[in-house]
DORO-255950 format. One record per residue: residue in three letters; x, y, z of N, C-alpha, C, O in turn. Coordinates in pm, whole numbers, padded with zeros to 5 digits, always signed. Atoms other than C-alpha are relative to their C-alpha. Example, Ala and Ser with C-alpha at 12.3 -4.5 7.8 and 13.67 -1.06 7.14 Angstrom:
<rs>
ALA+00089-00119+00000+01230-00450+00780+00090+00120+00000+00194+00118+00066
SER-00082-00119-00006+01367-00106+00714-00077+00109+00073-00026+00220+00090
</rs>
This chain:
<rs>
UNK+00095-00026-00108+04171-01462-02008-00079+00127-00035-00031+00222-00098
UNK+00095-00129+00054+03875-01211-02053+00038+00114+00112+00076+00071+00221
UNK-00088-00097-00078+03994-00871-01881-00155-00002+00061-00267-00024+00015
UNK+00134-00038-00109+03772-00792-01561-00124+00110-00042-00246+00106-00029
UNK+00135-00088+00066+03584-00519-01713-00089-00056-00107-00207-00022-00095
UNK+00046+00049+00041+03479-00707-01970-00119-00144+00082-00224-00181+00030
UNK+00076+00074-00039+03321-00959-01761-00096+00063+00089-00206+00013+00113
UNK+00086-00098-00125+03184-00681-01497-00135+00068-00141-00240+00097-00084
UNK+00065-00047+00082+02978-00547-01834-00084-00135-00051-00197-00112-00095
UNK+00078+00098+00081+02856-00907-01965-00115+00015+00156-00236+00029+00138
UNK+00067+00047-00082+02728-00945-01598-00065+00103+00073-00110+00108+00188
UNK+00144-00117-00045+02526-00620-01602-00094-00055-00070-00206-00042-00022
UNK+00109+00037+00075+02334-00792-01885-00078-00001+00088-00177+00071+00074
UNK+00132+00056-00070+02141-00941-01582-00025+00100+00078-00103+00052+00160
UNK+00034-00059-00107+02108-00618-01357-00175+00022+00020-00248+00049+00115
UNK+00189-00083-00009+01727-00538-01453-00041-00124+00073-00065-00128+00194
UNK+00074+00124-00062+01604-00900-01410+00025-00032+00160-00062-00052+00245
UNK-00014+00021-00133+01788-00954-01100-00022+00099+00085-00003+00073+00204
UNK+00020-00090-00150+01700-00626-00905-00151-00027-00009-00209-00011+00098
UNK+00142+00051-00012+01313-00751-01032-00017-00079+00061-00112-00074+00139
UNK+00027+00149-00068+01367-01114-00911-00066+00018+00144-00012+00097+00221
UNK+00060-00016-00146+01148-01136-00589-00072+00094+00037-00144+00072+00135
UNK+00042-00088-00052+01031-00838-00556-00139+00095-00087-00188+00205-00060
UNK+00177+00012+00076+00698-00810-00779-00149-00023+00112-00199-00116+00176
UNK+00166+00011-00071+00370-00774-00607-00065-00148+00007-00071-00229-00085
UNK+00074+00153+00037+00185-01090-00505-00130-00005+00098-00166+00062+00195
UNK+00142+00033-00110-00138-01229-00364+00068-00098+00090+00119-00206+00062
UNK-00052+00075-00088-00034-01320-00033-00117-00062+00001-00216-00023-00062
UNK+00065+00124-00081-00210-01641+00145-00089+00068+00061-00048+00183+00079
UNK+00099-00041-00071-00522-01553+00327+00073-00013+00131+00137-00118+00145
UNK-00026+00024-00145-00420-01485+00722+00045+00185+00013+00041+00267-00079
UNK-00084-00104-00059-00253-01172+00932+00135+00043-00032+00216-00048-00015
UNK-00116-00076-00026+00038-00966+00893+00010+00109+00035-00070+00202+00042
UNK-00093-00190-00047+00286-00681+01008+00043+00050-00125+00137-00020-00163
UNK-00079-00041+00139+00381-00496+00657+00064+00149+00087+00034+00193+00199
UNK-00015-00163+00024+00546-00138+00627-00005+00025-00143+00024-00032-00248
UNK+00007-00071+00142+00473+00093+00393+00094+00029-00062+00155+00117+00000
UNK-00117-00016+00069+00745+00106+00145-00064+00092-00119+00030+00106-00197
UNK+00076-00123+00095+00524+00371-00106-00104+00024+00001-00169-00079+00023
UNK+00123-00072-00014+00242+00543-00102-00005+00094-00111+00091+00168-00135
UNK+00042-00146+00159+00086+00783-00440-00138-00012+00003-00211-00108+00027
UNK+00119+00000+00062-00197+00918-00534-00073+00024-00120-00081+00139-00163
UNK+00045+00001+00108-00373+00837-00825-00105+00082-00086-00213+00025-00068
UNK+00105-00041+00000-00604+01099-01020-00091-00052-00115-00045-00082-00225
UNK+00071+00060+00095-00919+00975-01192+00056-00003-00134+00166+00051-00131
UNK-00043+00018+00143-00853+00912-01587-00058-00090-00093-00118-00189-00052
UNK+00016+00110+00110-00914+00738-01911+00129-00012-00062+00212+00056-00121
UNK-00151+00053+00127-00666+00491-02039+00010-00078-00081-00002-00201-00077
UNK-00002-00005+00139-00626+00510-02365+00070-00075-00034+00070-00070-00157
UNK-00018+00155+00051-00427+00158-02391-00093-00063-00008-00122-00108-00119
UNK+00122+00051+00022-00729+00013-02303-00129+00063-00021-00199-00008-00094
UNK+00096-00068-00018-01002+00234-02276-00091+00016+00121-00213+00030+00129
UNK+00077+00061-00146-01082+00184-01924+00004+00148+00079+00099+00227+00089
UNK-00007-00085-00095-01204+00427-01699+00087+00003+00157+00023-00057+00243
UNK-00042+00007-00101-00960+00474-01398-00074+00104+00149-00070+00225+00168
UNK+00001-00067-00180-01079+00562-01009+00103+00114+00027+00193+00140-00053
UNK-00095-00066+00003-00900+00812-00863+00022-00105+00180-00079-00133+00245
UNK-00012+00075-00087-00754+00600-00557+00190+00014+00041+00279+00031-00043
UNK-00128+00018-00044-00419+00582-00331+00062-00201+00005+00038-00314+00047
UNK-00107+00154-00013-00157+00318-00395+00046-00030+00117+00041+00063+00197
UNK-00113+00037-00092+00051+00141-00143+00050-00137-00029-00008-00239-00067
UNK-00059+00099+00020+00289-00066-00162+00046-00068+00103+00113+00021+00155
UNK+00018+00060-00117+00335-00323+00153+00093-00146-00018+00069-00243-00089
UNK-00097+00115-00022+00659-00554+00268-00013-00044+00101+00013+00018+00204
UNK+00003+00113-00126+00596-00839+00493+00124+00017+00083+00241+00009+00045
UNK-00109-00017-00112+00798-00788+00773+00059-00111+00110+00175-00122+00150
UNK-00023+00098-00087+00764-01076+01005-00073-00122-00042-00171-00110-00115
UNK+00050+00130+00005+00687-01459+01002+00060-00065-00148+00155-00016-00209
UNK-00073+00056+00152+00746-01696+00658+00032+00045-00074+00120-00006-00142
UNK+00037-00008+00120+00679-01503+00431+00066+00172-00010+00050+00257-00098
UNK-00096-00156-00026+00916-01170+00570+00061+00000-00111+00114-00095-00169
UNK-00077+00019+00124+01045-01010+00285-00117+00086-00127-00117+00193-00187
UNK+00109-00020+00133+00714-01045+00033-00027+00081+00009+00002+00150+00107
UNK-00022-00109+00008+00597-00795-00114-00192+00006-00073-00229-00076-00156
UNK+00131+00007+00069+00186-00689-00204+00006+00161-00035+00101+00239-00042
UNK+00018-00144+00058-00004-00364-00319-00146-00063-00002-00200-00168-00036
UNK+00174+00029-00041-00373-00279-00200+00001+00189-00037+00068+00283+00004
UNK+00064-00132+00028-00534+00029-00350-00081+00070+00098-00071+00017+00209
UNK+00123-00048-00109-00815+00247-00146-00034+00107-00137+00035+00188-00199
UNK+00092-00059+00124-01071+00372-00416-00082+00057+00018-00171+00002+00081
UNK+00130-00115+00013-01301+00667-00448-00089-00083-00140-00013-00097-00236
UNK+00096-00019+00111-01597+00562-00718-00107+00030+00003-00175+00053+00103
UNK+00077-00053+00071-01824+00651-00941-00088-00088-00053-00048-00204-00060
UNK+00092+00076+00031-02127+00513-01068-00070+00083-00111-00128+00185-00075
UNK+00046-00103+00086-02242+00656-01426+00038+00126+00002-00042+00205-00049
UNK-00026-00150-00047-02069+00981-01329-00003+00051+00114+00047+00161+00136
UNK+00082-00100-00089-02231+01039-01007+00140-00140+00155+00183-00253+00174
UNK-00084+00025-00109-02010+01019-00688-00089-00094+00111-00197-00065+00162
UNK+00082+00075-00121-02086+00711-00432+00060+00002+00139+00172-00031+00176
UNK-00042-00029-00119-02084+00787-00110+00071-00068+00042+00182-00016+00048
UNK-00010+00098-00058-02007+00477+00045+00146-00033+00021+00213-00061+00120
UNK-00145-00002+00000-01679+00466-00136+00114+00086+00100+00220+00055+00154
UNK-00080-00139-00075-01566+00813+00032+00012-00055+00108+00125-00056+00156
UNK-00030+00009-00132-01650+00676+00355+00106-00110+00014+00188-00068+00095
UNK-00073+00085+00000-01436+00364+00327+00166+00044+00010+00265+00016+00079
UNK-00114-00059+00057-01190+00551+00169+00060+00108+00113+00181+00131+00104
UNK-00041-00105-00063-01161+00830+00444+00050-00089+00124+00156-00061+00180
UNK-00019+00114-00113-01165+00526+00720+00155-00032-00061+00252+00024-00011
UNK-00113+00043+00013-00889+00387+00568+00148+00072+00035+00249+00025+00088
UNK-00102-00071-00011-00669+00677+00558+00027+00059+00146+00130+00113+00189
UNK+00022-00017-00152-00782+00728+00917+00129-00054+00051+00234-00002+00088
UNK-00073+00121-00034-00635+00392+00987+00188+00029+00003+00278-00006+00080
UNK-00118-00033+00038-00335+00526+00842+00077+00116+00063+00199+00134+00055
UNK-00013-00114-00128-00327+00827+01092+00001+00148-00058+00039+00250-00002
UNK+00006-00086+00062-00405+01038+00789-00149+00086+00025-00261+00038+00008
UNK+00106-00086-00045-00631+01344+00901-00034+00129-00023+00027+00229+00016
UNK+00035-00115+00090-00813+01582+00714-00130-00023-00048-00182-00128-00084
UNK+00136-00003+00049-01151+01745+00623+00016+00036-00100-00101+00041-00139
UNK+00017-00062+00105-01062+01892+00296+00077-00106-00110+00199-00093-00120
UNK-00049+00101+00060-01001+01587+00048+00122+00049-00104+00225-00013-00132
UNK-00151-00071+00104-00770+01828-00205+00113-00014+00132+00219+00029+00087
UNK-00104+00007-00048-00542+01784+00055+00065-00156+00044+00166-00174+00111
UNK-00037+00142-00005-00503+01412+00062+00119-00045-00132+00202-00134-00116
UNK-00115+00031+00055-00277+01385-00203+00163+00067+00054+00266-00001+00046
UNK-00120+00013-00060+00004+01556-00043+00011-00029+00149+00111+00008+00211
UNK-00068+00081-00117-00023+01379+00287+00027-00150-00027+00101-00219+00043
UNK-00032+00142+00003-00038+01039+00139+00159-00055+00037+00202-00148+00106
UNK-00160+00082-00022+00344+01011+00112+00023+00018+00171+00144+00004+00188
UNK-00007-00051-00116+00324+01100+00499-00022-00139+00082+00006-00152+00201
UNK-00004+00181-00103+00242+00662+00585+00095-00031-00086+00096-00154-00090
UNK-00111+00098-00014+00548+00585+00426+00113-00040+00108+00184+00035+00174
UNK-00133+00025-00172+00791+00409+00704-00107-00024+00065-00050-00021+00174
UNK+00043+00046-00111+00488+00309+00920-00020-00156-00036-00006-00206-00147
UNK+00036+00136-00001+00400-00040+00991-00174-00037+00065-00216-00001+00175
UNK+00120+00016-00047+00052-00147+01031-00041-00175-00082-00007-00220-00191
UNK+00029+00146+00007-00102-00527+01053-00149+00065-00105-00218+00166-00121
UNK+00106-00005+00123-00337-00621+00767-00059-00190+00025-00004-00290+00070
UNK+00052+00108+00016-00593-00889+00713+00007-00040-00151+00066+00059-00194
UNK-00019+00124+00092-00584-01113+00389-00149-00089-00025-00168-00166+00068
UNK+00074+00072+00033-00880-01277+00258+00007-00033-00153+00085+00031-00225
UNK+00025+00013+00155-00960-01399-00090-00174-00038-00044-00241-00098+00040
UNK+00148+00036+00010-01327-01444-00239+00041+00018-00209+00079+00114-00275
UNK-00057+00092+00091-01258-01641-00571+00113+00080-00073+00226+00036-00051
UNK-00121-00051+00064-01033-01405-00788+00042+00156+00041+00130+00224-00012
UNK-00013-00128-00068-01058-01087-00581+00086-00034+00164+00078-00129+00242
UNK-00009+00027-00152-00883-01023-00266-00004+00158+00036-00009+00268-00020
UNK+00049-00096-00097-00930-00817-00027+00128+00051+00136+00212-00012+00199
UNK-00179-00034-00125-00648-00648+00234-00096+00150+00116-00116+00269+00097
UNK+00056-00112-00107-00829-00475+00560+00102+00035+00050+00189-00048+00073
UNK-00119-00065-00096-00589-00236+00738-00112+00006+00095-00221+00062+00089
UNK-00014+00008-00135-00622-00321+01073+00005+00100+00108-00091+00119+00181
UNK-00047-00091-00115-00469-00071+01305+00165-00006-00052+00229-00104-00092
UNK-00130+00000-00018-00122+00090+01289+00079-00057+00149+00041-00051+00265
UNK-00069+00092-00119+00142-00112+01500+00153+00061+00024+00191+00124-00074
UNK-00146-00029-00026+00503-00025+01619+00117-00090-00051+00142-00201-00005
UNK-00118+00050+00043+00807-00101+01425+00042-00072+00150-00009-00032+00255
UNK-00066+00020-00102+01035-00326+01672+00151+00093-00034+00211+00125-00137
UNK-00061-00084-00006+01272-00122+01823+00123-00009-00068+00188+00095-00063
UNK-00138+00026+00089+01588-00254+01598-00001+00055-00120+00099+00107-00169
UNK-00004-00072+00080+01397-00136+01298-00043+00175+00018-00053+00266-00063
UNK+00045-00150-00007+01295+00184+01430+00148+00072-00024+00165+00165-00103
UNK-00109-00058+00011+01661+00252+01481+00063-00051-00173+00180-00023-00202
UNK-00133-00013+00118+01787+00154+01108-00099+00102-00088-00046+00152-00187
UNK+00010-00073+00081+01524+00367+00968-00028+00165+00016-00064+00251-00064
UNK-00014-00134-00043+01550+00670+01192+00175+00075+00034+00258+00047+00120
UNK-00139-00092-00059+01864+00903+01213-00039-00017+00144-00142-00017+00213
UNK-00033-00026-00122+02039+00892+01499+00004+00157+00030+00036+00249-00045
UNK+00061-00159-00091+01933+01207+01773+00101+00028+00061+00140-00083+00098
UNK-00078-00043-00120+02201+01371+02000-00137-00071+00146-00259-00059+00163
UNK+00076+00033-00149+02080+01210+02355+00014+00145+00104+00118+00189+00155
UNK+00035-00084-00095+01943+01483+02563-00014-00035+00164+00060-00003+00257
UNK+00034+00024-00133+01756+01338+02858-00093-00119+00001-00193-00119-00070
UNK+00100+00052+00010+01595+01065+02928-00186+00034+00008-00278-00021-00053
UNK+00150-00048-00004+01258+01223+03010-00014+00079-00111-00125+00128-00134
UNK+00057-00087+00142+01322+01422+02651-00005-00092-00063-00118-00090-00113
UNK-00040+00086+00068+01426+01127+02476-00130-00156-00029-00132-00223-00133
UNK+00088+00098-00035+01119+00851+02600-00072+00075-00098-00040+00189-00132
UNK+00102-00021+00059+00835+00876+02390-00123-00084+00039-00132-00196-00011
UNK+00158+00061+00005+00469+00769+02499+00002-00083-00108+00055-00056-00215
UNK+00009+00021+00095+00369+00506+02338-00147-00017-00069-00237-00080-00013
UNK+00126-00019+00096+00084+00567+02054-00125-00089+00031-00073-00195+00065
UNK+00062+00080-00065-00219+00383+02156-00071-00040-00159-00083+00044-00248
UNK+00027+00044+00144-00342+00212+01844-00147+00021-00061-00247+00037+00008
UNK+00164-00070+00001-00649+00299+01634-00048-00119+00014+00021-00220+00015
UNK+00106+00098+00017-00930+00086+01643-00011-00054-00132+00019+00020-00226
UNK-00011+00050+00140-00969-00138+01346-00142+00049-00049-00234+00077+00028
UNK+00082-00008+00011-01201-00071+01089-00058-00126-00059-00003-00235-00044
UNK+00054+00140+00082-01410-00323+00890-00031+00037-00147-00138+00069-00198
UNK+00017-00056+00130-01296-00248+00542-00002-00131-00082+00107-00184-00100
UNK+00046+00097+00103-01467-00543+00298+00002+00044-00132+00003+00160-00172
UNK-00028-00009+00124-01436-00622-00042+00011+00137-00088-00066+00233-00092
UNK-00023-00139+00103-01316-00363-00281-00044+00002-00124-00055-00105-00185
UNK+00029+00030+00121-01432-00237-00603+00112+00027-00114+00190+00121-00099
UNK-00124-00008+00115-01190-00274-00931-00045+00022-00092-00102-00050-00175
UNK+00022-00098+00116-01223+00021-01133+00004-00098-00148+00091-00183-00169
UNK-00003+00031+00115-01301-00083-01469-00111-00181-00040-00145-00226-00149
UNK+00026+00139+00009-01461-00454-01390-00121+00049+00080-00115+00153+00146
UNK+00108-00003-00059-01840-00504-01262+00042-00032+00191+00142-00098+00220
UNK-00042+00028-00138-01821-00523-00854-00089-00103+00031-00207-00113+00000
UNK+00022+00107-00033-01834-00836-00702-00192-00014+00104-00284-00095+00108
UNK+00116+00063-00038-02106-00764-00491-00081+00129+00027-00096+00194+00131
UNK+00119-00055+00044-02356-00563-00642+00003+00180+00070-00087+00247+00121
UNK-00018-00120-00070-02208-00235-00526-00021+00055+00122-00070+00168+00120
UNK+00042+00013-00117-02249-00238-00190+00116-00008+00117+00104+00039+00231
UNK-00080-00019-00131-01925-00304-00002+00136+00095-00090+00135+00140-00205
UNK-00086-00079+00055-01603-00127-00048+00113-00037+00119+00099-00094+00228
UNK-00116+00057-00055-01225-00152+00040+00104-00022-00063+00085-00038-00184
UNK-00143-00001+00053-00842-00182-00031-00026-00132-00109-00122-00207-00092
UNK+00018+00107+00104-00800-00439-00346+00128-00012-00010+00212+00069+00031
UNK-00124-00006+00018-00520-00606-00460+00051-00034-00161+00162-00068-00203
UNK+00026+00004+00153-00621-00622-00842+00121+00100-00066+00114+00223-00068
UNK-00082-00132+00087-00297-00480-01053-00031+00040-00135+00010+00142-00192
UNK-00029-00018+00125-00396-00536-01374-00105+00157-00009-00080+00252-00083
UNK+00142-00132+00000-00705-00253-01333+00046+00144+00064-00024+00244+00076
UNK-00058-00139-00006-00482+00014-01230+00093+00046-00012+00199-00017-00005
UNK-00142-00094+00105-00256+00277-01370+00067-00040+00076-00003-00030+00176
UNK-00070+00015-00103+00032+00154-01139+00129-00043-00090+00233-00016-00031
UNK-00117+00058+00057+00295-00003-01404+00111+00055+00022+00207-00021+00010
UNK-00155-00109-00024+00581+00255-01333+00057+00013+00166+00168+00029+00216
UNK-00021+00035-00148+00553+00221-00978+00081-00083+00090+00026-00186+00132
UNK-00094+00084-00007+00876+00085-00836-00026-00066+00154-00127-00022+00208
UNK+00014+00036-00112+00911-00113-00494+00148+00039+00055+00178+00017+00172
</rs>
């Protein structure tokens, strides 16, 4: 008989593949969901020198379906600052500042957006889903409220004070914005530079190390 350790070591062979299995980024189905943010980084502009591609400087996120079929899955939608020949486009900024709005991220001085980004991980906010032929597109919506079962597995438990300390108002939700097609650093934009918005293009950004 093969001694237990020996078999507990053949059957790490599979640990990488199986903690990958499932849990890879995907183009969800066009429609609505509830995700939470399971990561958030921010990316600074660059050239990469595998390919030679100019990189955006843009925030990651990474986004787990939470409710309905497809609870569980798992995507990733950028929000991109660009550039055009060098020269900064507005249009992007504004998209880009909306978004982080959305996200309840608030600030006039953009050097300070990289250390609040990690600050929407743990929220939950509904997203739209479209596709327009090999691009898609992911509008954040409005932030939404965990249900109260997950609020409690991902908040420490509080000493109970009082009920009137303990209640919390609840958040009144932002207004959605109308964030359309995104552009993907490195590839011509779909439509003629003009709209802007979260993407869900991986191969076009530095992101490979980026775990879920």
């Amino acid at each position: 008989m093969m001694p237990q350790q020996t078999n507990r070591n053949t059957l790490m062979d599979y640990q990488d593949a199986y903690a990958k299995a499932g849990r890879q980024p995907i183009k969800l189905p066009d429609g609505e969901y509830n995700v939470r943010i399971t990561d958030a980084w921010f990316q600074y502009e660059h050239y990469r020198e595998s390919d030679g591609r100019f990189i955006s400087t843009y925030v990651g996120l990474n986004l787990e379906v939470m409710q309905g079929d497809l609870a569980g899955s798992l995507t990733r939608t950028f929000l991109t600052l660009r550039r055009d020949y060098g020269q900064v486009v507005p249009e992007s900024v504004e998209w880009f500042r909306r978004d982080l709005a959305t996200l309840g991220v608030f600030t006039d001085s953009i050097v300070e957006v990289p250390n609040l980004v990690p600050t929407v991980v743990g929220k939950w906010v509904q997203i739209e889903v479209t596709t327009n032929g090999k691009y898609q597109n992911i509008r954040l919506k409005r932030l939404i409220s965990a249900p109260p079962q997950a609020q409690q597995q991902s908040q420490p438990q509080q000493p109970q004070q009082s009920q009137q300390q303990t209640t919390q108002p609840q958040a009144q939700p932002q207004q959605p914005y109308s964030v359309q097609q995104g552009h993907i650093p490195g590839q011509p934009h779909p439509n003629n530079g003009q709209q802007f918005g979260g993407s869900t293009d991986f191969d076009t950004f530095d992101d490979n190390n980026i775990p879920f």
